[in-house]
C-alpha positions in Angstrom: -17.9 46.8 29.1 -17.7 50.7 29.9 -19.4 52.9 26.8 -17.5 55.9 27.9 -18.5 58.0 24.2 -21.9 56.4 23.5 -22.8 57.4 27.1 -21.5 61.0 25.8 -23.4 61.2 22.8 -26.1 59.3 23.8 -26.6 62.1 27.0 -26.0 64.7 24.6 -28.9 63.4 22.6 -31.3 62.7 25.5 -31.1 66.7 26.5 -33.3 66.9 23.2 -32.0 70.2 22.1 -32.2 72.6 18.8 -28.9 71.6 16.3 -27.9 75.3 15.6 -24.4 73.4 14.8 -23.2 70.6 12.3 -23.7 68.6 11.1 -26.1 69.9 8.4 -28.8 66.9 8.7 -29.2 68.0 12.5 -29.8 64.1 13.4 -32.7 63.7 10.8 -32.9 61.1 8.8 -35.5 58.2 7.5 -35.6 54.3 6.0 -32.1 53.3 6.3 -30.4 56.5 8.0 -32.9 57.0 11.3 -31.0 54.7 13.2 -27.7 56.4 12.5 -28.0 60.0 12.1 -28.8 61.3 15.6 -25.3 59.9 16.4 -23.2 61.5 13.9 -22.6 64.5 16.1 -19.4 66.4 16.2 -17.6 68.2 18.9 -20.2 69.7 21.0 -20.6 70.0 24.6 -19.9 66.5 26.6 -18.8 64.7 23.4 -14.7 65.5 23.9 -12.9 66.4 20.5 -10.6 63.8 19.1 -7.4 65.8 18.5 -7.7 67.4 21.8 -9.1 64.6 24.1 -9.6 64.5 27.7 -12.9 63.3 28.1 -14.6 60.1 27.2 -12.2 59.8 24.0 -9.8 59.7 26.1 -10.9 56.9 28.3 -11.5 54.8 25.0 -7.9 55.5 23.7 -6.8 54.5 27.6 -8.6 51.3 26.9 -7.9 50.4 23.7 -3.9 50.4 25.3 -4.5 48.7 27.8 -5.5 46.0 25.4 -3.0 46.0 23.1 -0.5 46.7 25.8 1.0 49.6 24.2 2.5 53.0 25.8 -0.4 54.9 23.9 -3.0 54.0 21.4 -4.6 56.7 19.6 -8.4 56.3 18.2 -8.4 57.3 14.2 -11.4 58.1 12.2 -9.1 57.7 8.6 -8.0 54.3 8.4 -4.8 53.1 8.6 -3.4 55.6 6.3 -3.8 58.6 8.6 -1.4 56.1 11.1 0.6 55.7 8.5 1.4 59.5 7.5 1.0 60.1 11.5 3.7 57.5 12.2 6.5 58.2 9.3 6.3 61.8 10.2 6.9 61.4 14.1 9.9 58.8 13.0 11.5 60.6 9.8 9.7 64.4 9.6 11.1 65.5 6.7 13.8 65.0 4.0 15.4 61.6 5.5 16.1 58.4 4.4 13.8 55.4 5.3 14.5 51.4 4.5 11.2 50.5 4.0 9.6 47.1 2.2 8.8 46.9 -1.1 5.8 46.0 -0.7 3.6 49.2 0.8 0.5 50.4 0.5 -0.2 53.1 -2.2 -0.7 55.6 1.5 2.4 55.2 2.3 4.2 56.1 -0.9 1.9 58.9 -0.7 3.6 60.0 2.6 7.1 59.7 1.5 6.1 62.3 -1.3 4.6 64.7 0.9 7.0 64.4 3.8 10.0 64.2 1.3 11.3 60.9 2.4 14.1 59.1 0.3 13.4 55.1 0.5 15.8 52.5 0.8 14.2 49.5 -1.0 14.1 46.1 0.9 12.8 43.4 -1.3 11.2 39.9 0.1 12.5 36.5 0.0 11.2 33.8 -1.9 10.0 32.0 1.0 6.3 31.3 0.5 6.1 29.2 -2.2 6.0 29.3 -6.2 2.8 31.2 -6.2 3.4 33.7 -3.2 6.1 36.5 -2.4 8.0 36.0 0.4 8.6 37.7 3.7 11.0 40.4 4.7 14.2 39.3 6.7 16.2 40.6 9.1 19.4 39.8 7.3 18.0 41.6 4.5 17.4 44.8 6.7 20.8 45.1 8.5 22.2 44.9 4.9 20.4 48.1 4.2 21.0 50.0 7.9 24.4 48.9 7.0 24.8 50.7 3.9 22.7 53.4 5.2 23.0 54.4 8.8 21.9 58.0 7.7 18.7 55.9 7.6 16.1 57.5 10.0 13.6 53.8 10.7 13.1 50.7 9.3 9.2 50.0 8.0 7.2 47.3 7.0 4.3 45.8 6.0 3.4 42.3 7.8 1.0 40.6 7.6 0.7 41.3 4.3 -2.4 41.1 1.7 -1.9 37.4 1.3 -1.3 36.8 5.0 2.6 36.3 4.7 4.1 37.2 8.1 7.9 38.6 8.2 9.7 38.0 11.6 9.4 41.1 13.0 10.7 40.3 16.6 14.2 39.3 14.5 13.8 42.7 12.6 13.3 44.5 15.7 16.3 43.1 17.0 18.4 44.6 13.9 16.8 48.0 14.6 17.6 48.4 18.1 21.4 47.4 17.4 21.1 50.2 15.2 19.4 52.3 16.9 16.5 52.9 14.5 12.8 52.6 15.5 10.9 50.5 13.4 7.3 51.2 11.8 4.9 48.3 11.2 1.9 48.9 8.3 0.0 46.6 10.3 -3.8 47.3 8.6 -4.3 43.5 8.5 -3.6 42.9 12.1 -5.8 44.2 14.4 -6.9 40.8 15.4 -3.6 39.5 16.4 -3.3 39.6 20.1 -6.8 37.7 20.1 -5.2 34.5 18.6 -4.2 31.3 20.3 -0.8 31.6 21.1 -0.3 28.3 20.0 0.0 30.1 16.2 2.4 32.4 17.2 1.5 35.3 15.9 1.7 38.8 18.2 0.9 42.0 17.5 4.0 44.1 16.2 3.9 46.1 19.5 4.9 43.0 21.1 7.3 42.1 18.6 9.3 45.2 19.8 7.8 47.7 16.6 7.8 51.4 17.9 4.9 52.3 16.3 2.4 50.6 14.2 -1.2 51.6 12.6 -4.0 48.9 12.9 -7.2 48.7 10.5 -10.0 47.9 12.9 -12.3 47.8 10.3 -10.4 44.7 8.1 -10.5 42.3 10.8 -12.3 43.6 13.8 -16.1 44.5 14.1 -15.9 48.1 13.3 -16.9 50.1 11.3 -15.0 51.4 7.6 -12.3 54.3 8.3 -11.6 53.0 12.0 -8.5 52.5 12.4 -5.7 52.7 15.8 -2.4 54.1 16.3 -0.1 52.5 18.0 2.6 53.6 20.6 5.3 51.0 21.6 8.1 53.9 22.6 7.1 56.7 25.1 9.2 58.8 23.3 6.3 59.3 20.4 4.0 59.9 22.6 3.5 63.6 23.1 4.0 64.7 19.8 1.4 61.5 18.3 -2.0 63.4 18.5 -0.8 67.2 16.9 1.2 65.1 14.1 -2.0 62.8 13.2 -4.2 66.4 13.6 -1.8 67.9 10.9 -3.1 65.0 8.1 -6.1 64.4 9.2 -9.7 65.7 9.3 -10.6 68.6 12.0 -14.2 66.7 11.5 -13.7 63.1 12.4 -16.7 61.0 12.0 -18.6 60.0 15.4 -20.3 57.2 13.6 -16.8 55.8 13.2 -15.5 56.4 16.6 -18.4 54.7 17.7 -17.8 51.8 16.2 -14.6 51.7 17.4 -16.1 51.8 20.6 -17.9 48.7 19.8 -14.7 46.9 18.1 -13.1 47.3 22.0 -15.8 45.6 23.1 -15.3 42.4 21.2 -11.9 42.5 22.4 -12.4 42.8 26.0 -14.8 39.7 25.4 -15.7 37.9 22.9 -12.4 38.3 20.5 -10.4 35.6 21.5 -12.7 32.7 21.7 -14.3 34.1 17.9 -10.5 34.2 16.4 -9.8 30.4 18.1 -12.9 28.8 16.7 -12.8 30.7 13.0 -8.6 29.9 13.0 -9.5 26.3 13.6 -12.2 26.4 11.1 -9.6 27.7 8.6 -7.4 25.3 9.5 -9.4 22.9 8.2 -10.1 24.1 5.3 -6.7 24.9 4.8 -5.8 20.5 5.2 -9.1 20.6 2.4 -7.9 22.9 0.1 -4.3 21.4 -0.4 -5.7 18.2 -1.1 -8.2 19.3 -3.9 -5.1 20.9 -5.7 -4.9 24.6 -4.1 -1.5 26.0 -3.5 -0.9 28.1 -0.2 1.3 30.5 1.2 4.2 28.6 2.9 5.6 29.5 6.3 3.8 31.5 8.8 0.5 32.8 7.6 -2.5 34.7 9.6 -4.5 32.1 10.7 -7.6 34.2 9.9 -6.9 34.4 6.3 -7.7 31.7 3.9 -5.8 32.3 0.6 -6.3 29.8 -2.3 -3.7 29.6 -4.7 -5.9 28.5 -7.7 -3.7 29.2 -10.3 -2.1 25.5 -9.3 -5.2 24.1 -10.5 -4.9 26.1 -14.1 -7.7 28.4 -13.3 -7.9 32.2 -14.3 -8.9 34.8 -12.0 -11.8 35.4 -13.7 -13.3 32.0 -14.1 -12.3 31.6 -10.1 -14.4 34.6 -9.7 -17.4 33.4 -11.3 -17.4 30.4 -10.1 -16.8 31.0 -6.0 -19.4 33.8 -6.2 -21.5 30.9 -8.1 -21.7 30.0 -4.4 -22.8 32.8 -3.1 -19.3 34.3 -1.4 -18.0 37.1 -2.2 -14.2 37.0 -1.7 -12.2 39.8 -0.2 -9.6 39.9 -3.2 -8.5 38.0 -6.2 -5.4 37.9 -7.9 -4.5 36.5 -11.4 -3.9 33.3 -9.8 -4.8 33.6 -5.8 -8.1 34.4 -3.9 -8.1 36.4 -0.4 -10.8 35.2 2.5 -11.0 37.0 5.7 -12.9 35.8 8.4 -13.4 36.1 11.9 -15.9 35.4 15.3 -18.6 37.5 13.2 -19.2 34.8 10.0 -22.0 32.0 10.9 -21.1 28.6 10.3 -23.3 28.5 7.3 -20.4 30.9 5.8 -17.6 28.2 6.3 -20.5 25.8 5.1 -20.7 27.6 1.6 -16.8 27.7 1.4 -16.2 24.2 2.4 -18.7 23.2 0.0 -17.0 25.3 -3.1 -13.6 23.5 -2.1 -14.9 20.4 -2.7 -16.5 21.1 -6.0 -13.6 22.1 -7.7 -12.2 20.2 -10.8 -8.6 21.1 -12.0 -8.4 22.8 -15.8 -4.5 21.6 -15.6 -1.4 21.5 -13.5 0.6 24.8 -14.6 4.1 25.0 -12.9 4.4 27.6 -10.2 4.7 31.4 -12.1 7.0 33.3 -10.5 6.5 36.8 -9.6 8.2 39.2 -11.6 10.2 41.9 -9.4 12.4 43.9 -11.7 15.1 46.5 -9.4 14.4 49.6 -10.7 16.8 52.4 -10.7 15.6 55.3 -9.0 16.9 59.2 -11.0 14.2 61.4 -9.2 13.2 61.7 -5.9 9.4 60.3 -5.0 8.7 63.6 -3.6 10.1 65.5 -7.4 8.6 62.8 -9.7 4.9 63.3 -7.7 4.6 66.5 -8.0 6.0 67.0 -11.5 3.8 67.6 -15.0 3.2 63.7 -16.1 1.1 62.4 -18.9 -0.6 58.5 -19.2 1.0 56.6 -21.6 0.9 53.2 -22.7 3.4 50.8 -21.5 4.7 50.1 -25.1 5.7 53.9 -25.2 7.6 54.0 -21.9 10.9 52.7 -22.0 13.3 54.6 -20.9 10.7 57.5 -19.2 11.0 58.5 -15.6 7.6 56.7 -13.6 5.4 59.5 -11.7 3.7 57.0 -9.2 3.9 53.6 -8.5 2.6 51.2 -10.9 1.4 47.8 -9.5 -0.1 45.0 -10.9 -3.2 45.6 -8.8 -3.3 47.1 -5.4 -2.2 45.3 -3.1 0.4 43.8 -5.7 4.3 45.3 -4.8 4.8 48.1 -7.5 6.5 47.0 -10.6 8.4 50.6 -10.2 7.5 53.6 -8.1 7.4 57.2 -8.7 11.1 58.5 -10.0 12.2 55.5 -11.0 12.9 54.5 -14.5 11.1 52.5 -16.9 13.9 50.0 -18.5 13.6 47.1 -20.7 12.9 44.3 -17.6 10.1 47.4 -16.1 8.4 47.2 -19.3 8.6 43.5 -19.6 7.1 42.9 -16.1 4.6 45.8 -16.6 3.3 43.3 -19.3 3.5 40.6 -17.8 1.1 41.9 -15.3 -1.0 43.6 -17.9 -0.5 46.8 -17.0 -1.4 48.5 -20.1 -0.6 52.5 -18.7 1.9 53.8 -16.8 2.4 58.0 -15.1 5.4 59.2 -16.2 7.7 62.4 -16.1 6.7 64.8 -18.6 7.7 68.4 -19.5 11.1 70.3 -19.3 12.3 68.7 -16.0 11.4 64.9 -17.5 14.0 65.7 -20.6 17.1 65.8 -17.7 16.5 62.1 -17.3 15.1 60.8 -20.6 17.3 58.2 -21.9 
């Protein structure tokens, strides 16, 4: 494998000379930092700037597409959400409308209020089992291009936090009939193109998505922050690197692009025979899990993520809690009534061990009946832009019916928001809002907030 920026920074640092520049440690450090200091550099001499590169970042962002088969990836030191803002400007700019799944990522409703957007909600099916939202489908998208061919792209998030995949290839279909490019939040996807094919599951690029943003860091060995953008239409492509310089830092972390570095590595070699063996692994324990009791997501899943309906088996998420970190694992995310494992080439055996072993231990507490998520429609009065940056005040749920919601309120992040900033707050809101346990919500306040007060 070529190391075209840790050759870079690693010359820089062999020439031994004075730090009159920044960083402000000037590559000291002891205990746990001396390894990693020296190499948090920034732009100097030989070590190419990021939002200007034609050096060795350059080469790395020419490698990293030639791996992902894309017209253009670009290397980003502030994860997946400086994609995101990057790509939902270069596809709406400003002041357009944007169908876009219900089920984003706090970043990206976060980008429609600073970039003005207006969203067209697409909600999921219920496809994926009592215990699981659904995917997004394609039918469900050309409804909303229909209504709205003012609409300036389609996005969505798949896979999502439970490992859900829509069919993207048969939404990308619906956005080149109309003409629309379509944006994938694909943070928990990275790994993707490193899978047996016999899964089918590609990476978005390859499902025809224009652009997408990639969390290295979630499921590749990199390191947090490191994240790619990806270019599946030329046309992006000149304008990608000033739009992601207008969100993001003008002092992108080396450390980070290092890693990154590192993270191509594995994919050049190593990547694909790590993701067969742990999706085979996971396979198993999937066949385990079912029959102790666990329900899982139905339909197509990322075979690198285990998720454990254990509500099935009566069991709270805080018991569940206790008693898988009772065996020494520490999950990436738990629900009120499903765990999230992510896993890849990098876990030793002994970590399948440990989980296998905690699967088989497992005694039900009951047999509850499926619970349904609760997705109220909210009915939007403000724009998310107007309701963001308005005067709001916390208040509790009990006190909020008929109020105007200044950001999104979600179960718990990852969970699809109950409603979103300039919606209202009705009776089913509140109900669901409860039913999660939300006990607060942002709203409207001030003179403004009294216009759409109920």
């Amino acid at each position: 494998m070529r190391t075209p920026l840790q050759d870079a920074v690693g010359g820089y640092l062999a020439k031994g000379r004075a730090w009159f520049h920044m960083p402000g440690h000037k590559g000291q450090g002891d205990g746990a930092f001396a390894g990693i200091l020296p190499w948090d550099v920034t732009e100097v001499d030989g070590c190419d700037s990021l939002f200007h590169a034609d050096g060795p970042i350059d080469l790395l962002e020419r490698a990293f597409s030639e791996v992902y088969g894309t017209r253009r990836t670009l290397l980003c030191a502030g994860g997946a959400t400086l994609c995101i803002q990057t790509m939902l400007a270069l596809a709406c700019g400003t002041g357009r409308k944007l169908v876009i799944s219900r089920n984003i990522h706090r970043s990206a409703i976060n980008a429609c209020a600073l970039l003005g957007l207006d969203p067209v909600w697409v909600y999921p099916e219920q496809d994926a089992g009592g215990w699981f939202l659904g995917r997004y489908a394609p039918g469900a998208v050309e409804q909303a291009l229909a209504a709205h061919p003012d609409a300036a792209a389609v996005y969505i998030t798949s896979p999502d936090y439970f490992g859900v995949m829509s069919d993207l290839p048969g939404i990308s279909e619906v956005c080149r009939a109309y003409r629309v490019p379509l944006l994938v939040d694909n943070a928990h996807g990275a790994h993707l193109p490193f899978l047996p094919d016999r899964y089918g599951c590609p990476h978005p690029i390859a499902c025809g998505a224009a652009l997408c943003g990639d969390s290295l860091h979630k499921t590749m060995p990199a390191m947090t922050g490191a994240a790619l953008l990806q270019i599946g239409e030329e046309r992006f492509s000149a304008e990608a690197k000033r739009m992601m310089s207008m969100f993001g830092s003008t002092s992108p972390s080396y450390p980070i692009m290092l890693s990154c570095e590192r993270a191509l590595g594995y994919a050049q070699e190593g990547a694909a025979e790590g993701f067969a063996r742990t999706a085979a692994r996971l396979d198993s324990l999937r066949v385990l899990a079912q029959e102790h009791g666990f329900a899982l997501p139905l339909g197509r899943v990322d075979p690198a993520r285990l998720t454990l309906g254990f509500g099935a088996l009566g069991w709270t998420g805080q018991a569940f809690g206790d008693y898988i970190r009772g065996h020494g694992i520490e999950p990436e995310y738990i629900s009120g009534s499903a765990c999230v494992f992510l896993a890849n080439g990098m876990n030793p055996e002994r970590d399948f061990v440990r989980l296998e072993a905690a699967i088989k231990g497992i005694a039900p507490k009951g047999n509850p009946a499926p619970v349904k998520p609760v997705l109220p429609h909210p009915v939007r009065v403000m724009g998310v832009r107007e309701a963001a940056f308005s005067p709001q005040q916390r208040i509790p749920v009990g006190q909020a019916l008929g109020r105007v919601a200044a950001a999104e309120a979600s179960p718990c992040p990852p969970g699809i928001p109950v409603v979103m900033g300039g919606e209202r707050i009705g009776h089913n809101e509140q109900e669901a809002l409860r039913f999660y346990g939300v006990e607060e919500v942002n709203v409207v306040s001030g003179p403004v907030e009294r216009l759409f007060r109920i």
